[in-house]
N, C-alpha and C positions, 0 to 999 in steps of 0.2 A: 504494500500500500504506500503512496507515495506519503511525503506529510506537505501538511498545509502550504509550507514553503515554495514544494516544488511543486505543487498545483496552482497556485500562483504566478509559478513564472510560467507554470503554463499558459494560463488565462493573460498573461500581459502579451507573454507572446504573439497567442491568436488573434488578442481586440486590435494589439498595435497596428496587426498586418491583414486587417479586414476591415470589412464593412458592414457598419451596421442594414437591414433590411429594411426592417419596419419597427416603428416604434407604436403601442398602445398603451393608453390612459381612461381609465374609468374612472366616474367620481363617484362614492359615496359621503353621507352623513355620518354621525353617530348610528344613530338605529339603523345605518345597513338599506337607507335609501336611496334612490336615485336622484333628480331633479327632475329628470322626466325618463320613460322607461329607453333601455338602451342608451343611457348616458355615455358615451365614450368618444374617442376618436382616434384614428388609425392614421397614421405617418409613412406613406409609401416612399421611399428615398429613391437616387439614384444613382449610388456613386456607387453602386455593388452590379459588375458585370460578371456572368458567370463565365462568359469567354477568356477573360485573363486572369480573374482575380484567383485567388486561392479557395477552394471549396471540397467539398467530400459530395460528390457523383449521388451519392445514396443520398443526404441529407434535399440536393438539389432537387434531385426527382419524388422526394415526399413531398418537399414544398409547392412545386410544380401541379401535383395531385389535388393538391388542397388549393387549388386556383392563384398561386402567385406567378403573372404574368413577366419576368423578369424584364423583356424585352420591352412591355409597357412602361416599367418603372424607370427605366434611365431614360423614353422618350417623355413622359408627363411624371415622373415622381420629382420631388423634392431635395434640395441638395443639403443635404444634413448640415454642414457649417451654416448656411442661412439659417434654417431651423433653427441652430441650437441657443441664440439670443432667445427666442420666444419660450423654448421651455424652460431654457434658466429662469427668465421672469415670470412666467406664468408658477411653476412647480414648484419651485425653490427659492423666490425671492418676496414673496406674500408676505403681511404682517400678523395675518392668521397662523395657526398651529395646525401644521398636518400633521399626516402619519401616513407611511407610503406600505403597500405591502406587496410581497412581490413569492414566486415560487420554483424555489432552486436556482434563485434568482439574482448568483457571483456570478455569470456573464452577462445579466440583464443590464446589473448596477455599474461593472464595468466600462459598458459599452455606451452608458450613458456616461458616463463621468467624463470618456474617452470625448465624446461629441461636446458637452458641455465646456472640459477645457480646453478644447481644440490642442490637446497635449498628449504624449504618448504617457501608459498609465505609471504612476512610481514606481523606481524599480526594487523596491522593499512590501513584503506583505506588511509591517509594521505600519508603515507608511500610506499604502492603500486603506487599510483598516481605520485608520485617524481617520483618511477625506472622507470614507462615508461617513462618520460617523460628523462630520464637519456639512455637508453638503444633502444629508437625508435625514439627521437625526432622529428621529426615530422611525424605524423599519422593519416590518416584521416577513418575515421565509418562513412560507408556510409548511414548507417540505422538514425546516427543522422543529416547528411548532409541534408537529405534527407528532412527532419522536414521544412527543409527553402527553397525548390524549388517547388512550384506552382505544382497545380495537381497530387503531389506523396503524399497525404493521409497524408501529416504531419509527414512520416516517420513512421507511423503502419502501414509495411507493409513486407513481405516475400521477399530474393530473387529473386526469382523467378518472384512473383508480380512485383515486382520494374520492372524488364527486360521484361516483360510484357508491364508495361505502355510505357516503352521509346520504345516500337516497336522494341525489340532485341531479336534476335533470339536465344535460347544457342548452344550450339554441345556437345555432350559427354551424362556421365551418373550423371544425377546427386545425389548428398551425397557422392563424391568423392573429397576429395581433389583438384586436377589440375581442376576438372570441375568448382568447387568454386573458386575457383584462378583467374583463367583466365576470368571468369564471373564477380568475382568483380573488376578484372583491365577495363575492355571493359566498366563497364556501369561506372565505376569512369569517364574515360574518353570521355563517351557520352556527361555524366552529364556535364563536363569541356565546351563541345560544348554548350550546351543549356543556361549555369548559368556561367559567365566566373568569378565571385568570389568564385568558389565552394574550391579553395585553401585558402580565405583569415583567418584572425585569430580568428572569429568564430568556424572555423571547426577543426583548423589544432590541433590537439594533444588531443583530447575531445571522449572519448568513451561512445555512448551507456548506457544509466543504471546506471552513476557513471558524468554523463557531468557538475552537478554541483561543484563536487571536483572539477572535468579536467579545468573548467573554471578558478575556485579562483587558480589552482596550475601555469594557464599559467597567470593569469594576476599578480602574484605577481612571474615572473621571468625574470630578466633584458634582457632576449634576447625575449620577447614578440611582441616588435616593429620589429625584424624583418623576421618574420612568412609573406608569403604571395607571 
């Protein structure tokens, strides 16, 4: 098993030398609502060619399955450095208090960080682990949540599987952006129904694959006590 380190310099590796695809964002409330139903919005980019860039054949042709046009996105998608002023301010620079939640979600957080500082990622997990925790503060993975609630497999387990066990149905296509989004707001929010400490400071700022940094970086930060 590698350790967190060197899955790390995996994932710098990869984000350095790709391209993000699509980006999705669902908004929920407290109580797990919408604003109006299917709240979300999907970010088709264009800077990801599968004719040169770097990709795995298998991954492309799932994606392809599940309706992502590639060819359409570099003639009408979006060029992610434009974008990523909008989501810094929209997501991350509000005077409100979010909470972001995401699932399995060390190349999600990555690849946004990557977009946001128009910078390759630090080349320390130490160092990665401070910016999220600097640039999402609080953030919940629901794949490690998942590890501490009764009858979900200890968290080895799929999206899908997850939304499965809790008897949730999805809608859309999934390997979609908004379909993911909106799927991991809904069972974030199941999960809140069934485990009512699924916010508490166990979870909150801890990703997946890297949770024993996330742990040591939130218990030595003065504002740990008040998570929850």
């Amino acid at each position: 098993m590698p350790t967190e380190e060197e899955r790390y310099n995996d994932v710098k590796h990869n984000v350095d030398n790709m391209h993000l695809i699509q980006l999705g964002v669902a908004l929920f409330d407290e109580g797990g609502n919408t604003p109006w139903p299917g709240c979300c919005w999907q970010f088709n980019f264009s800077d990801f060619d599968p004719d040169v860039d770097a990709s795995s054949p298998d991954s492309i042709e799932l994606l392809a399955q599940s309706g992502h046009d590639f060819q359409q996105y570099r003639r009408h998608g979006i060029d992610a450095r434009r974008c990523a002023y909008l989501v810094c301010v929209k997501l991350f620079c509000q005077p409100y208090s979010s909470k972001y939640v995401t699932f399995h979600g060390l190349y999600d957080v990555a690849f946004v960080i990557k977009m946001i500082t128009r910078a390759p990622l630090p080349n320390t997990l130490n160092e990665f682990s401070d910016l999220v925790r600097t640039i999402f503060g609080q953030i919940y993975d629901l794949k490690y949540i998942s590890r501490f609630c009764g009858g979900l497999r200890r968290g080895e387990i799929g999206l899908v599987g997850l939304s499965r066990l809790l008897n949730f149905e999805p809608v859309g296509i999934r390997h979609q952006a908004a379909y993911d989004s909106l799927l991991i707001g809904a069972l974030f929010n199941e999960m809140k129904q069934r485990r009512h400490n699924v916010e508490d400071d166990i979870s909150a700022s801890v990703l997946y694959g890297i949770e024993n940094r996330c742990v040591e970086c939130w218990a030595d930060s003065p504002y740990s006590a008040h998570v929850g």
